[in-house]
N, C-alpha and C positions, 0 to 999 in steps of 0.2 A: 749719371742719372739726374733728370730733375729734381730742383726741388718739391715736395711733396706737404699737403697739409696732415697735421698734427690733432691729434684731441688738445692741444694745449690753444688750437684757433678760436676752441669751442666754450662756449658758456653753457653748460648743461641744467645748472640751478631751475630744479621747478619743472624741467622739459622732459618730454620722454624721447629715451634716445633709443634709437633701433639698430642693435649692433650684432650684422652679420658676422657669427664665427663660426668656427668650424669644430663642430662636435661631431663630427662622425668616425664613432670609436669604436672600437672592436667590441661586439656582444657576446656574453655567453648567458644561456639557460635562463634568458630576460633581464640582464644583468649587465653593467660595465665589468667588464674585462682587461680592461686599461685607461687608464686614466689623463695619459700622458698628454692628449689634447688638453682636453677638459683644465689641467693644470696651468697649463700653457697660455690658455685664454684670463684666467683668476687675475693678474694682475690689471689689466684696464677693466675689470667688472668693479673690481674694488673702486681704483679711481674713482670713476662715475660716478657708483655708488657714493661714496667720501665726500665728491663735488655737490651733493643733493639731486642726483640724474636718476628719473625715473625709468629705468632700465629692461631693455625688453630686447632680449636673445634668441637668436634666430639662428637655424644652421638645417643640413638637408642629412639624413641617415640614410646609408645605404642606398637600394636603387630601386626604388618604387614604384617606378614608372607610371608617375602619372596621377596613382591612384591610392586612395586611404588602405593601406597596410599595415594591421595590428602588429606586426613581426617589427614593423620600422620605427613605431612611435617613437617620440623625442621624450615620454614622460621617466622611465629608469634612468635617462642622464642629465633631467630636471634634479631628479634626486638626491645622484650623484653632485652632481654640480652645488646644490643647497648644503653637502658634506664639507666638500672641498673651499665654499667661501665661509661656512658656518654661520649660517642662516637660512631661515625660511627659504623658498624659492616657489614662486606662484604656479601654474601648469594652465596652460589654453592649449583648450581640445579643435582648437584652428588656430592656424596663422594669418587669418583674414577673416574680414566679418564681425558679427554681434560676438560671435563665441570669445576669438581673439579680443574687441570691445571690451567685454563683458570684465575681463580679468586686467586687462590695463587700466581701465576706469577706477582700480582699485588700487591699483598704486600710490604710494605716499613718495614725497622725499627721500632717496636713498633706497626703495626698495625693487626688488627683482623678479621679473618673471620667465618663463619659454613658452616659446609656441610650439603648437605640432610643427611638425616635418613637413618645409616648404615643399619638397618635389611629393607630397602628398595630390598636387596642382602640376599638372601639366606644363599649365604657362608658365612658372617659374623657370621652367632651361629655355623656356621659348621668348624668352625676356618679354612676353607680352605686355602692352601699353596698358589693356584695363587690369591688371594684376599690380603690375606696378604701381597705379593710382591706388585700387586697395592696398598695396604695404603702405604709400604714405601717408593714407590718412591715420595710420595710428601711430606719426610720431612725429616728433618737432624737428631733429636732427639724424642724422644718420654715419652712425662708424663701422667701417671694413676693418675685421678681424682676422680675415680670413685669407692669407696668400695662398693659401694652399686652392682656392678655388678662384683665386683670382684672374687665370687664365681662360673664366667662359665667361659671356659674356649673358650672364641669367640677369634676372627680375632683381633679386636683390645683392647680385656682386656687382652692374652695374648699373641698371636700367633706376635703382634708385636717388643714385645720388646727382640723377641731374635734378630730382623732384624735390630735394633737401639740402641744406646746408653738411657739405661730405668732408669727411677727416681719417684718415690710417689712424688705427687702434696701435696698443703699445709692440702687440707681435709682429701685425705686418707693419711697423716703422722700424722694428728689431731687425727682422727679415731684410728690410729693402736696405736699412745701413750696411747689412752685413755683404747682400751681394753688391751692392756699389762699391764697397771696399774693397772687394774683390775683383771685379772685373772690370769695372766702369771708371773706378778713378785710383787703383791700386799702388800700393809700395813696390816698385818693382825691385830685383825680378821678381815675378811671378811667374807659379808653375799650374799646371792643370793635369792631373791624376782622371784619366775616364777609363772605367774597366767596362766589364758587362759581357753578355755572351756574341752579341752579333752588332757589327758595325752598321745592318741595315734599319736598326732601330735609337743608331744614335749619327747619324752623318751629318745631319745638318748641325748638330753639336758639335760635332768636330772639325768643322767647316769652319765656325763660328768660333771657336776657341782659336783656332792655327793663327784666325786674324788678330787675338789678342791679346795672347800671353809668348810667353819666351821660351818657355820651355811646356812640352807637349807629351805627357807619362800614356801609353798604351799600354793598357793590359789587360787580363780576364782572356776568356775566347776570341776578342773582335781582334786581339794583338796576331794570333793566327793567322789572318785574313790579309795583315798587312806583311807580313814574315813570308807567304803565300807572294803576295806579288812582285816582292822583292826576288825570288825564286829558291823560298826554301824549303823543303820538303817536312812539312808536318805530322805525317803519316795518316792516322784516325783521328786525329786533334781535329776538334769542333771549328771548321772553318767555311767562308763563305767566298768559294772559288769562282761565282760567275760577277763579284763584286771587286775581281784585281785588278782591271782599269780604272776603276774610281778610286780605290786604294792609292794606285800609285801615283794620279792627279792630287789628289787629297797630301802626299807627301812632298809634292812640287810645289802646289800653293804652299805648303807649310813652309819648305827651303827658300821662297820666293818673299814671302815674308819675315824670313827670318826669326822662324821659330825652328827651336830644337827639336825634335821630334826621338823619343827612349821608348826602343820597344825591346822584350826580355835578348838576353845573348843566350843563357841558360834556362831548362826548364824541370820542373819535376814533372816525369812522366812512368804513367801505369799502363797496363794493356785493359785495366778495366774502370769502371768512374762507380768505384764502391768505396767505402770507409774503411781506411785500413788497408788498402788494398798494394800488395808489391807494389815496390818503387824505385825508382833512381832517379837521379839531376845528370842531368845532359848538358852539352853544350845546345843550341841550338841547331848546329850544322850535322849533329849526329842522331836526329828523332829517327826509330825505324819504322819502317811501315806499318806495323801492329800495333806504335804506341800513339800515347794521347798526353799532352804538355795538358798540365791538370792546374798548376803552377807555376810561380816564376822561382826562379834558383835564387841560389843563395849569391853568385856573382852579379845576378842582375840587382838583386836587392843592396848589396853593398853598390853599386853604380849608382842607385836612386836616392839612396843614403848622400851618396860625396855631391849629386847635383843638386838636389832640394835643400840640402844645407846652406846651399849659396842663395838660394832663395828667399824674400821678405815675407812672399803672399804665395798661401796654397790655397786652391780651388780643387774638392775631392767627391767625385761620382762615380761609385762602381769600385768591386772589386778587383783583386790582383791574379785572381785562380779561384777556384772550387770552394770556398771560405766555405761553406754550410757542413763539408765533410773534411774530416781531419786524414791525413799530414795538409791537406792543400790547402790549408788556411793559411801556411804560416807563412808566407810571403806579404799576405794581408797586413795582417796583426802583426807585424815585427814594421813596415814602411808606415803603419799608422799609431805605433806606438812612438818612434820618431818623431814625428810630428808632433802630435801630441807634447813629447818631451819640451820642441824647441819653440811649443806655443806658450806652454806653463813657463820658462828660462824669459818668457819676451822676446824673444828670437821670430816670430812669426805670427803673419796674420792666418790662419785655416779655418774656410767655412768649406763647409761638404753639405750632402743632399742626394734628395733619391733613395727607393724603396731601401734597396739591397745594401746602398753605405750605410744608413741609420742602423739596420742590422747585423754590419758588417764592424760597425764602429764598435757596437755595444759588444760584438760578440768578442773586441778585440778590448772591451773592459776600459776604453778609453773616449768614449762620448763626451761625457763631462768637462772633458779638458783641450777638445777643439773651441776655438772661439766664437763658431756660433754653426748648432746642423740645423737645417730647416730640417721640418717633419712634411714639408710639403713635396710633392711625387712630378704629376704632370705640371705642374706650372714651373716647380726647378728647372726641369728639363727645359721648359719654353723660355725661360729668361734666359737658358744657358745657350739657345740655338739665336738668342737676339730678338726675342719677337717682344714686339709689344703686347703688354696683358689688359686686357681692356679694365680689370680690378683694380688697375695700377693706374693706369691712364687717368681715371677720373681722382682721384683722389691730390695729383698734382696741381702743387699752387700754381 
């Protein structure tokens, strides 16, 4: 990965700095709900703040399309936000305009505000040119906080910083270290863990992975698909039979490359996809026609065990089985308790990402001790299929 500009390029003193983050946090009953963004972004607020940067936070809640939505406002995680760095925290009832004016005009040295909810404005996803000119006149400099939106190519992820002096905030310079370490200029070996339900929603990721890493973990549903073109019979397992041509191309490029490719030998299978629900571990060669591989077995998981062990650097997207309902987690939570282990030993580089791993991770009580998850959804995904993010583009030195 390129190199990339830093808040440390930046002299903030005195200037008001416009820093795209990303606070769109789960609400409840007019209320934050979690925090975890919100948190996440606290350390370059402080920064700034510290440096004497008249600071002004920007982020899009929910999906408003378009249009001013009381349900969406930014002011309950102004609030929040004023909790979490323990201070005041100002509130503009626009993000452009006198209103927006109005309340930056009022800033001293060190002190902090939020605007309403950029996609309260249409032109914000439409990266329009007269929107853009209004974000810049209210501010000197401009910081991307936000990888997690860094993948569209809006008003203020990137159409701003060709109009101002632009620099990665501390998260997404956390972020971009962590996947450059991992993909782009890695400890080898390196292994790539992609579970999930359906291979048609992640191929170009696994396209893009086969070419990169050495070793290649299949699992969740989409591993069905590939056991499927291989010619093994699944039974009612969640698989995607008009996609075993490209399965089995996807397996050649991998061989061709010289990637390893581990997909389950054994599986935990039930006839129904309840909680609790009858069970047994199978080999793979024995699913019957009624059952459904919910999980990977306990031989698969000792196999994943002795190969990632030999591994420097782990890359982890997606579950290993049905994580959300119990017994079929524990294929999950046991390969990502591993890791975890041999990240805390120094034994490994593990960054993960995506909805279902952050949930998958916490549910397996071990988040904390991978060495970096993004909280970011679509743009992981688009770093991981190789694309350029236009959020990221601009920000590079």
């Amino acid at each position: 990965m390129s190199a990339f500009k830093t808040i440390d390029s930046l002299d903030v003193a005195g200037k008001r700095v416009f820093v795209r983050a990303d606070l769109n946090v789960p609400m409840k009953d007019g209320a934050v709900s979690n925090t975890t963004r919100i948190d996440r972004t606290v350390p370059t607020l402080k920064e700034l703040m510290d440096k004497g940067g008249r600071v002004i936070v920007t982020s899009h809640l929910g999906r408003p399309k378009g249009k001013r939505n009381p349900d969406f406002t930014m002011k309950p995680v102004a609030e929040a936000l004023g909790k979490a760095l323990g201070c005041e925290v100002k509130f503009a009832e626009d993000c452009v305009g006198d209103a927006a004016k109005a309340v930056i005009d009022t800033l001293g040295d060190g002190d902090i505000c939020v605007l309403e909810n950029l996609r309260f404005h249409a032109e914000e996803e439409k990266n329009d040119p007269g929107f853009v000119a209004q974000l810049a006149e209210l501010a000197d400099v401009y910081v991307n906080d936000a990888f997690s939106s860094a993948h569209r190519a809006h008003a203020s992820t990137e159409g701003l910083a060709h109009k101002l002096p632009a620099a990665a905030g501390r998260l997404m310079q956390a972020e971009l270290e962590a996947l450059s370490g991992a993909l782009e200029n890695p400890t080898r070996p390196v292994a790539a863990v992609v579970g999930g339900a359906k291979i048609s929603t992640k191929l170009e990721v696994l396209g893009h992975l086969a070419q990169k890493v050495d070793v290649l973990v299949i699992g969740g549903g989409m591993a069905n698909t590939f056991l499927n073109a291989k010619g093994v019979d699944v039974g009612k397992s969640l698989c995607e039979h008009d996609l075993a041509d490209t399965a089995r191309k996807m397996l050649a490029m991998a061989e061709e490359a010289g990637c390893t490719v581990m997909l389950p030998v054994d599986g935990v299978v039930a006839k129904e996809f309840a909680a609790n629900a009858a069970n047994e571990t199978l080999d793979i060669a024995a699913i019957p026609e009624d059952g459904m591989i919910l999980d990977a077995g306990r031989k698969t998981v000792a196999q994943l065990r002795a190969k990632l062990g030999e591994c420097k650097t782990v890359l982890w997207n997606g579950p290993l089985g049905a994580f959300e309902i119990a017994p079929f987690d524990a294929a999950t939570v046991d390969l990502a308790k591993y890791v975890a282990d041999l990240t805390k030993q120094g034994k490994m580089l593990s960054v993960a990402g995506g909805g279902d791993t952050v949930a998958a991770l916490q549910h397996a009580g071990v988040e904390p001790d991978f060495s970096y998850v993004s909280t970011a959804g679509g743009a992981f995904l688009e770093w991981l299929e190789g694309k350029q993010l236009p959020g990221v583009a601009v920000v590079r030195a």
